[in-house]
N, C-alpha and C positions, 0 to 999 in steps of 0.2 A: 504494500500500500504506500502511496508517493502523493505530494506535494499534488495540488491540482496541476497541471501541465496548461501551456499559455492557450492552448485551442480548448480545455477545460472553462480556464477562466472567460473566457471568448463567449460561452455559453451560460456562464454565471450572469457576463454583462449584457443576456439578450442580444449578442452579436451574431444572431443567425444567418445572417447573409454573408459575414466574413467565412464563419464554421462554415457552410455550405461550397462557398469558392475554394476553400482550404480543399476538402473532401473531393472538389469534381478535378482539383488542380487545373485550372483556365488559367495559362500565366497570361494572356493577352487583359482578362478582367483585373491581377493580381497589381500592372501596373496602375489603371485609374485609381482604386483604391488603395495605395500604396500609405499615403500619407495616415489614412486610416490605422491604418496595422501597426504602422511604424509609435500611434499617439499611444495605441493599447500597450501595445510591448513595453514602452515605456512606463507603462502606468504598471503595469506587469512587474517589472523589475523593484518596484518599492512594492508594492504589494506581497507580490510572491503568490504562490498556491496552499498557504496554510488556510483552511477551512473556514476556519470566524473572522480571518484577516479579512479573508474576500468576501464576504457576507458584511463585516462593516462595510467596506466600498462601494457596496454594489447598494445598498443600503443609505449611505448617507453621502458617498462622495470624498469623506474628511478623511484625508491624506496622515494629521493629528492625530487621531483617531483611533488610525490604523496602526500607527508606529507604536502606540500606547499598550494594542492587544500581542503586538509584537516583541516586545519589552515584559510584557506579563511572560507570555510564551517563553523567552530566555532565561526570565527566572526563575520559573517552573520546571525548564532543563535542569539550572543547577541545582537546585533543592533535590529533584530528583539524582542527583550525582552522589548526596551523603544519604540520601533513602536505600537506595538500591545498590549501591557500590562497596569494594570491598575499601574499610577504613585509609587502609594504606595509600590505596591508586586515588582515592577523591582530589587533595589540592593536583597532581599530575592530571587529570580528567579534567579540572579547569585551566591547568593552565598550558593545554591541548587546544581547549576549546576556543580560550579568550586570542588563542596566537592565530587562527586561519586566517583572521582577515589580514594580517600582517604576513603573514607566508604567500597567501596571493597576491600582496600589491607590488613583492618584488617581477623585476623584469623578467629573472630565471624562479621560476612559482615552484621548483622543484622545493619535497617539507625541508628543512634545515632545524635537527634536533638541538642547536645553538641558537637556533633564533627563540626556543623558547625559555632557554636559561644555558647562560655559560658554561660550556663545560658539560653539557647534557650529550647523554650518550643512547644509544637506542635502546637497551637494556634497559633504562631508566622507564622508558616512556611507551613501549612497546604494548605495556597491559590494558593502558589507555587509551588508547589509539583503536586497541579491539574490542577495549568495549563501545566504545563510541558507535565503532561499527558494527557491531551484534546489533546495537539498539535504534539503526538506521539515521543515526543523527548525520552523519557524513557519509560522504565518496572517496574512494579510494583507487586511483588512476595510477598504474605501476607504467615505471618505463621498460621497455623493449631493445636488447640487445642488435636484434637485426627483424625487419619487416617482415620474416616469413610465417606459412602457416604449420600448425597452430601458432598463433603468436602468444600463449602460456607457457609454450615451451622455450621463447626467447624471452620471457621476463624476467628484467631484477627488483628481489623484492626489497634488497635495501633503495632504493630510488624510486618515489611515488609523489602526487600532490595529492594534498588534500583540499577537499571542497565540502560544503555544507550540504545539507539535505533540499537547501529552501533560498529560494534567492532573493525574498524580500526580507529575510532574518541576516543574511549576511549586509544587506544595506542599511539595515537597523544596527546591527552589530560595529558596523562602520560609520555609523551615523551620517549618512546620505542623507541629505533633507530631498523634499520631493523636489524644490526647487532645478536643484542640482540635476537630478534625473531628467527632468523632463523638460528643462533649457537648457543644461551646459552649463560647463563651467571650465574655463581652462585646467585649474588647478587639479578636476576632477579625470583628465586625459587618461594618466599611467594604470589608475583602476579600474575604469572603462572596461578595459582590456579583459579584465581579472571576472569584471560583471557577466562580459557576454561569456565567457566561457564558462563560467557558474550556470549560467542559461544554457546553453548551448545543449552541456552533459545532462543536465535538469531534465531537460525534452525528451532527448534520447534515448536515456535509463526510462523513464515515465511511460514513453510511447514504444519502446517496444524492448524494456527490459535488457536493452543492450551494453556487450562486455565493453568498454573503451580504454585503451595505452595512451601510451605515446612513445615519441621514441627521440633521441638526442643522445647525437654524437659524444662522443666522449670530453670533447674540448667544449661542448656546448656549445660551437657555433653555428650547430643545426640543430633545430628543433621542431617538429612538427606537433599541433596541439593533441591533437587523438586521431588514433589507428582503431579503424573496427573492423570485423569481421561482414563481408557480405556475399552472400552464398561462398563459392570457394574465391575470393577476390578479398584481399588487406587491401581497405580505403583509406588515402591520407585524408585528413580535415584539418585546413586552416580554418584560424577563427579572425576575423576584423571585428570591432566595434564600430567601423563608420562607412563609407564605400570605398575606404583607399584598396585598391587589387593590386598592391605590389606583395610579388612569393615569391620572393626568394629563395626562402628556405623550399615550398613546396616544388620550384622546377630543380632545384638541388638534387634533392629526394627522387624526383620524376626520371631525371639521367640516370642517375645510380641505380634506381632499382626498375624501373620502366612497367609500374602500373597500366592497368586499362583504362583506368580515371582517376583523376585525383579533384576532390571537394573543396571548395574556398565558399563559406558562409561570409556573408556581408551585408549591408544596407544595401546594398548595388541588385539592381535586378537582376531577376530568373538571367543566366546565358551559358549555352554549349560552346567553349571553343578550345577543338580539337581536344588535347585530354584533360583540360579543367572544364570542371562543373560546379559554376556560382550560384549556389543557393541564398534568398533573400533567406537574413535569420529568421522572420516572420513564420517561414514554409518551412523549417527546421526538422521538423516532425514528418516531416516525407521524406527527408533525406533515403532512405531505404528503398524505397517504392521509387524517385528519382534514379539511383543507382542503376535499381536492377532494368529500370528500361533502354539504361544505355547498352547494356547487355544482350538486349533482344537486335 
């Protein structure tokens, strides 16, 4: 059971007609209404798919409001941390918790057991980290030694990010005001980044339970956001937060290992060209179903 998913919430807002284009996939209709998608998503992103979050919004509209059920929610996780947890791992279980938004806002989002106390070694943090995810509070995205199938069988499991369950808890968490969200803000650029990909996986996991990697060089100067399985074909997925299509790293990736598609999600509209497939984030949730018709 998962966070409501953005075409969830689309439905929450009485947005039948977006839901319905979604479903027939018309990208010629997907343009006019583009601006549309683009105002929800955003509203999306402070919200998130927590159940009462969306129901106050959908309900009163107050952004306030919302941040408020969402803040109760946070603290109801921790409480539940010295409830249910073993005595030892609870301060480690928070401050696991309190560290995600600061592990995604760096450039390289890979976890960094240093970034949540000096000197912290995995052994330390490792009991907490699992339970977070026994109790689906988090994702857990491992990297990938080399692109091939199964790609379990090339995962390191000391090398992963972590991510939250819920992408309007992590904006909360980070204190986004809506403002910020939903006009911009220069300062707000380097997490952007961190947001959509919080979304991106959100969708994916949600819509169709899917395993997602990544994978990055050793020197990190390639890094692709998530590798997933689709039928017998490893998809790369970059991720943008705005329309820039510069991929470097993905035609990097494309030479070296010469997929049959490679996925770039972006503000930028629906386009096929030659072996990238620009997916609007909005349509995120089809990524799957887009895939496999390049296939046909």
């Amino acid at each position: 059971l998962y966070p409501l998913s953005f075409i969830e919430f689309l439905e929450a807002c009485n947005e039948t007609a977006l839901v319905q284009l979604l479903k027939d996939r018309n990208q010629n209709t997907f343009q006019l209404l583009k601006e549309k998608y683009i105002e929800r998503l955003k509203q999306y992103y402070f919200v998130g798919g927590m159940p009462e979050a969306v129901r106050c919004f959908v309900e009163s509209s107050d952004f306030s409001a919302v941040r408020e059920i969402q803040k109760d929610l946070i603290d109801y996780y921790r409480q539940d941390f010295s409830k249910h947890a073993q005595t030892a791992i609870i301060p480690r279980l928070n401050m696991v918790w309190q560290s995600i938004p600061m592990q995604l806002a760096k450039e390289n989002k890979k976890f960094f057991y240093g970034q949540i106390k000096q000197g912290a070694r995995a052994k330390d943090f490792e009991l907490a980290i699992q339970w977070l995810l026994d109790c689906g509070l988090i994702h857990k995205v491992h990297c990938v030694s080399k692109p091939y199938l199964p790609l379990i069988s090339y995962c390191d499991f000391s090398a992963f990010k972590i991510y939250l369950h819920d992408i309007g808890l992590l904006s909360a968490m980070s204190n986004l005001s809506s403002k910020t969200l939903l006009e911009g803000n220069e300062i707000f650029t380097e997490f952007k980044g961190a947001l959509t990909e919080q979304f991106v996986l959100q969708q994916l996991v949600a819509q169709n339970d899917s395993q997602l990697y990544y994978y990055s060089t050793p020197n990190s100067r390639m890094e692709i956001d998530f590798l997933m399985q689709v039928e017998d074909h490893i998809i790369p997925l970059e991720v943008k937060a705005e329309e820039n299509l510069r991929a470097k790293s993905l035609v990097t990736f494309y030479q070296k290992y010469s997929c049959p598609i490679c996925v770039r999600t972006s503000m930028s509209d629906y386009r096929r060209q030659d072996w990238i497939l620009n997916i609007p984030l909005y349509e995120i949730s089809l990524l799957e179903d887009l895939v496999k018709e390049t296939f046909r």
